[in-house]
C-alpha positions as CSV (number, residue, x, y, z in Angstrom):
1,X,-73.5,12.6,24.7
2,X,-75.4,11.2,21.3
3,X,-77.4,9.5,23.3
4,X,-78.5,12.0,25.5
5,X,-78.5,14.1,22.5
6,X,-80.8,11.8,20.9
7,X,-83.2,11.0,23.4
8,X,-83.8,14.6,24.1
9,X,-84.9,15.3,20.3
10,X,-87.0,12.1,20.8
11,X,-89.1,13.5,23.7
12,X,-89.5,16.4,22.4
13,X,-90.5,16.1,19.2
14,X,-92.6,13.0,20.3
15,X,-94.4,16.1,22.8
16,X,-94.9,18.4,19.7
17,X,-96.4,15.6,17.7
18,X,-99.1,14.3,21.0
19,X,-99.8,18.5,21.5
20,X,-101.5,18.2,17.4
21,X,-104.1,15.8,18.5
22,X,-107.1,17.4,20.0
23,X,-107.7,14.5,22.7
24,X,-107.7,15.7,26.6
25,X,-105.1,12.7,27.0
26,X,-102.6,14.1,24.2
27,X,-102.5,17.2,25.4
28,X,-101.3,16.6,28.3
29,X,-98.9,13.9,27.8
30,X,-97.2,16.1,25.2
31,X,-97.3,18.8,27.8
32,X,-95.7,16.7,30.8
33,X,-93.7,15.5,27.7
34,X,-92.1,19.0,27.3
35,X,-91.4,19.2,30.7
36,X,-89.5,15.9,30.4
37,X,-87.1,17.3,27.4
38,X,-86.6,20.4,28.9
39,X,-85.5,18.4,32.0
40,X,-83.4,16.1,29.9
41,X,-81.7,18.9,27.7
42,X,-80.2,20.8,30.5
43,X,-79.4,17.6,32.8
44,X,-77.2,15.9,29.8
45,X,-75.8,19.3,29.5
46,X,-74.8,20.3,33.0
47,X,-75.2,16.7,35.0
48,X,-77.1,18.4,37.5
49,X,-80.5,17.0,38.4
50,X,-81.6,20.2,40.0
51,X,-80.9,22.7,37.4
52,X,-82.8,19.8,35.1
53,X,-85.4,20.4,37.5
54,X,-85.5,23.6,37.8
55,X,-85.4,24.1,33.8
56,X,-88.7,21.7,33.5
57,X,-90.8,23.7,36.0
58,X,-89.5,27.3,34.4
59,X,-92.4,26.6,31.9
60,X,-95.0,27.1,34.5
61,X,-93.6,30.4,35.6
62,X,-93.6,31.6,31.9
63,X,-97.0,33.2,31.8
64,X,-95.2,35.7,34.6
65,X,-94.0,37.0,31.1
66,X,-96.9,38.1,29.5
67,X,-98.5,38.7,33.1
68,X,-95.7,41.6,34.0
69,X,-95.3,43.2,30.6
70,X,-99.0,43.5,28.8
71,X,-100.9,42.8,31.5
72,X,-100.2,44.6,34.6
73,X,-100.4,47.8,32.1
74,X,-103.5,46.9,31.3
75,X,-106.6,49.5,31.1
76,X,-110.6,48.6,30.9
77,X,-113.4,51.0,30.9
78,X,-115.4,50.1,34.2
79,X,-118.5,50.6,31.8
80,X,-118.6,48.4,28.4
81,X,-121.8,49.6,26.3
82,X,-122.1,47.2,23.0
83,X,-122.6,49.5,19.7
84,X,-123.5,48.2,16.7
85,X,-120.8,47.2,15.1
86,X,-119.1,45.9,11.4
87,X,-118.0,42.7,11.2
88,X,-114.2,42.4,10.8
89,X,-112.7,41.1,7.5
90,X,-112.1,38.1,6.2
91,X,-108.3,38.2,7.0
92,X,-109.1,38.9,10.4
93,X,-111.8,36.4,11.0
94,X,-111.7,33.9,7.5
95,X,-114.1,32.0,9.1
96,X,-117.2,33.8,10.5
97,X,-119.4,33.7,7.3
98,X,-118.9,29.4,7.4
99,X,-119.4,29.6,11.2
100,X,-122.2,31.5,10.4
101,X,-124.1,29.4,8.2
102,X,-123.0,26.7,10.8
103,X,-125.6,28.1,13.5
104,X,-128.3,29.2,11.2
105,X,-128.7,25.7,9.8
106,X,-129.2,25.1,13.7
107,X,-132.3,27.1,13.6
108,X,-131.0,29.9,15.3
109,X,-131.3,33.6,13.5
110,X,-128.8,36.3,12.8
111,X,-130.1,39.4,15.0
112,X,-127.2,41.5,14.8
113,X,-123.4,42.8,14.8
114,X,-122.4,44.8,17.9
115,X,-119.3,45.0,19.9
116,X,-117.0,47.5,21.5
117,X,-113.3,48.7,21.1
118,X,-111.0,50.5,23.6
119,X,-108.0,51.9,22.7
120,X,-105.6,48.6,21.5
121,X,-108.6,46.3,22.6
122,X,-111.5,45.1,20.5
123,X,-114.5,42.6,20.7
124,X,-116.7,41.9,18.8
125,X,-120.2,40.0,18.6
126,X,-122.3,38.1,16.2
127,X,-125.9,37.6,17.8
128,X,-128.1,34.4,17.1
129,X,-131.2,33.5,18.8
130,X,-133.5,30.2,18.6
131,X,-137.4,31.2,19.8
132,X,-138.1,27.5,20.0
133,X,-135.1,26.8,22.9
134,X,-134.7,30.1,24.3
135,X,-131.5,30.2,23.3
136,X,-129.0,32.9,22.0
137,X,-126.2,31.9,20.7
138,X,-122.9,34.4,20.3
139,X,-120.1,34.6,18.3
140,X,-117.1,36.1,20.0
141,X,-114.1,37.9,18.4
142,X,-111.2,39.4,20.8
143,X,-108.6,41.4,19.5
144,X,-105.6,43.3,21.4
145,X,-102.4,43.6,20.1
146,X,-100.9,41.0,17.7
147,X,-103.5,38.9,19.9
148,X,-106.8,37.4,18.2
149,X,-108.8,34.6,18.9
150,X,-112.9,34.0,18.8
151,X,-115.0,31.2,20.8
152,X,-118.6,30.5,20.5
153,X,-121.2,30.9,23.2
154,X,-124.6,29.2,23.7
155,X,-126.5,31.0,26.8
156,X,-130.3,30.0,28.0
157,X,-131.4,32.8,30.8
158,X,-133.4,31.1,33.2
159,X,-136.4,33.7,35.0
160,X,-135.1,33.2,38.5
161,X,-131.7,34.7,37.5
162,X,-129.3,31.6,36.5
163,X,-127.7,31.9,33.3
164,X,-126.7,28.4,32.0
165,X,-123.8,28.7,29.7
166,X,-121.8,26.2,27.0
167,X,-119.0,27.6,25.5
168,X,-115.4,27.1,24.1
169,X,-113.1,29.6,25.5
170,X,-110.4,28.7,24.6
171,X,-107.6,30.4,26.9
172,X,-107.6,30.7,30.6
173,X,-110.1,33.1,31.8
174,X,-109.0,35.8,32.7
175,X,-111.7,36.8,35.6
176,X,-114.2,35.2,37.8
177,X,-117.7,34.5,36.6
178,X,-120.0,35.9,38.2
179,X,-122.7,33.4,41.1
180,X,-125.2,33.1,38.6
181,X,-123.1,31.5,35.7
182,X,-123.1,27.6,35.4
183,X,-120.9,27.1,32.8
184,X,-120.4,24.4,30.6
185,X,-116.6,24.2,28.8
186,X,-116.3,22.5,25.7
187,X,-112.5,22.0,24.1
188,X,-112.1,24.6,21.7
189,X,-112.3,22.3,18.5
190,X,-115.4,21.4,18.9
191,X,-118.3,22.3,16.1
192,X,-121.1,24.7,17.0
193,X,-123.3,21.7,16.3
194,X,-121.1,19.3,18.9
195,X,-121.5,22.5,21.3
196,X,-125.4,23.1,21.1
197,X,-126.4,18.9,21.6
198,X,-123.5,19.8,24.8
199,X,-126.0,22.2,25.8
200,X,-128.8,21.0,25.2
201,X,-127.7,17.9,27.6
202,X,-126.3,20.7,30.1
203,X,-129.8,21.6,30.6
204,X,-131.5,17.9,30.8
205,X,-129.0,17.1,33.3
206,X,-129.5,19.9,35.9
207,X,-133.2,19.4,35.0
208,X,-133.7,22.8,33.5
209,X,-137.0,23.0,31.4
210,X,-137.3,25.4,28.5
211,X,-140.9,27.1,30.2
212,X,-138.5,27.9,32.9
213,X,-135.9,30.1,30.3
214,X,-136.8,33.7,29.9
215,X,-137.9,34.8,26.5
216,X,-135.5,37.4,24.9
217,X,-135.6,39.7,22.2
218,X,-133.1,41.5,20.2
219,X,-132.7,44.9,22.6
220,X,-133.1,42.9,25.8
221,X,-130.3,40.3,24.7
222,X,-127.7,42.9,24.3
223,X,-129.2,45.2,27.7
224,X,-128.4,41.9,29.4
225,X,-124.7,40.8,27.8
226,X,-124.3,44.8,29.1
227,X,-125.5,44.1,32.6
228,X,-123.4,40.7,32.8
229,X,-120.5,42.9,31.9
230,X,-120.4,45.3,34.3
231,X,-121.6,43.1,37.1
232,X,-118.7,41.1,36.1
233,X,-116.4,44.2,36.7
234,X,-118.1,45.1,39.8
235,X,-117.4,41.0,41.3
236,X,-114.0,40.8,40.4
237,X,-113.3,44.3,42.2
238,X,-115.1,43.1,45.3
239,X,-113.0,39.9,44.4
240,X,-109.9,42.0,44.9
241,X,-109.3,40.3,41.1
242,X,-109.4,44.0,39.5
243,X,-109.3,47.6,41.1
244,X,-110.4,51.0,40.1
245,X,-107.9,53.4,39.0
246,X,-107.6,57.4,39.9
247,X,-108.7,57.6,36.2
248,X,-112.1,56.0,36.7
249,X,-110.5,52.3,34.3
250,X,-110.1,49.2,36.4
251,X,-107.0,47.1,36.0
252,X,-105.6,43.8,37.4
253,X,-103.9,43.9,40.9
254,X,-101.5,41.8,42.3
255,X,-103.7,39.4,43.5
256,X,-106.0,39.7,39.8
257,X,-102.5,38.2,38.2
258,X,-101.8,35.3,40.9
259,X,-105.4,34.5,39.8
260,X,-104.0,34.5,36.1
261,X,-101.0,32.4,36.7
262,X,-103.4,30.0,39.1
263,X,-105.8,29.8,35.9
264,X,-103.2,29.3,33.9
265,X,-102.1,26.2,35.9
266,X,-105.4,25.0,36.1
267,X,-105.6,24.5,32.5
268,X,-102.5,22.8,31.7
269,X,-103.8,20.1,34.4
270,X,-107.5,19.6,32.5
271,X,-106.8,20.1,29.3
């Protein structure tokens, strides 16, 4: 029973101690290591391989959780028009001045603040752009609930309609992109610095040439993030991802949170 006991604790605090590193191969050994100690727990308890079994893979159906409680009641305006917007404090976001300062010294200037907020649900966006790479660069800010997390984006808008797209989202996403995205996915520890040479070898490698980007300016960046939105909302409806309520709000049917669960799964194998 010690022994059992013993090697139990071992696994799983071995798991907890892989999941701190930030290296794709960590990750996942302390996540398959979880699995083990949760299979290893209720085996030396019960003596039954299956229920051991059956414990370990419970993990994977624990985003069902979250999936049937916050987001099946889930409401989104079909329409999302940015505002200006103030940034949010520094005990909600402690790090946005440094992160900041990060992509200026990149060559990239502060435009503007703008966002929008929906009932419980809030984003917000911090708007860079570089003239000498076509670039625009994003801060991103999501709040809902006890919920908060931000991720940085780094977006060249080529003229024939391809947006080319590093970032470091870093949760599963929650719908699908629309054709014209080629996205780039960075882990989500990774400096803005790390993230723009990223994209700046995106482009070289699918031979994208800076005469070929569009050139943007400050009212025309945040026309387009409004277009990508609701283009986005209109392909995941045809998708069958989301659907339109009687109330004119879209929300997540059932097949939207299979699509959830599936991205969820996704993740835990490449992380």
């Amino acid at each position: 029973m010690l022994f059992g006991l013993f090697l139990t604790l071992g696994v799983a605090v071995l798991s907890v101690a892989l999941r701190s590193y930030q290296s794709s191969f960590s990750q996942k050994a302390g996540a398959l290591g979880i699995l083990i100690s949760s299979y290893l727990a209720i085996y030396f308890i019960t003596g039954s391989h299956v229920l051991g079994a059956v414990a370990a893979m419970s993990w994977l159906f624990l985003p069902w959780l979250e999936i049937l409680t916050r987001i099946r009641t889930l409401r989104l305006p079909k329409e999302k028009r940015l505002r200006p917007k103030n940034p949010p404090s520094s005990d909600i976001f402690p790090t946005l001045n440094e992160i900041t300062r990060e992509i200026e010294s990149e060559g990239f200037v502060h435009l503007n603040d703008a966002g929008w907020d929906w009932e419980d649900y809030r984003q917000f966006f911090r708007l860079f752009y570089k003239d000498e790479d076509r670039a625009q660069a994003t801060i991103c800010l999501n709040e809902q609930h006890d919920l908060s997390f931000y991720y940085l984006r780094i977006s060249s808008r080529a003229k024939g309609g391809t947006i080319w797209t590093t970032w470091n989202y870093p949760l599963s996403y929650g719908l699908k992109l629309t054709p014209q995205f080629r996205i780039n996915r960075q882990r989500p520890d990774q400096s803005f610095w790390q993230l723009y040479q990223s994209h700046r070898e995106f482009l070289r490698r699918n031979r994208v040439d800076v005469g070929t980007i569009d050139i943007l300016d400050e009212e025309r960046i945040q026309t387009e993030m409004e277009n990508d939105l609701r283009d986005q909302i209109a392909h995941n409806i045809d998708k069958g991802v989301l659907k339109q309520t009687a109330a004119g709000e879209v929300k997540y049917s059932w097949r939207g949170m299979i699509y959830l669960w599936c991205q969820f799964l996704l993740d835990l194998v490449r992380l």
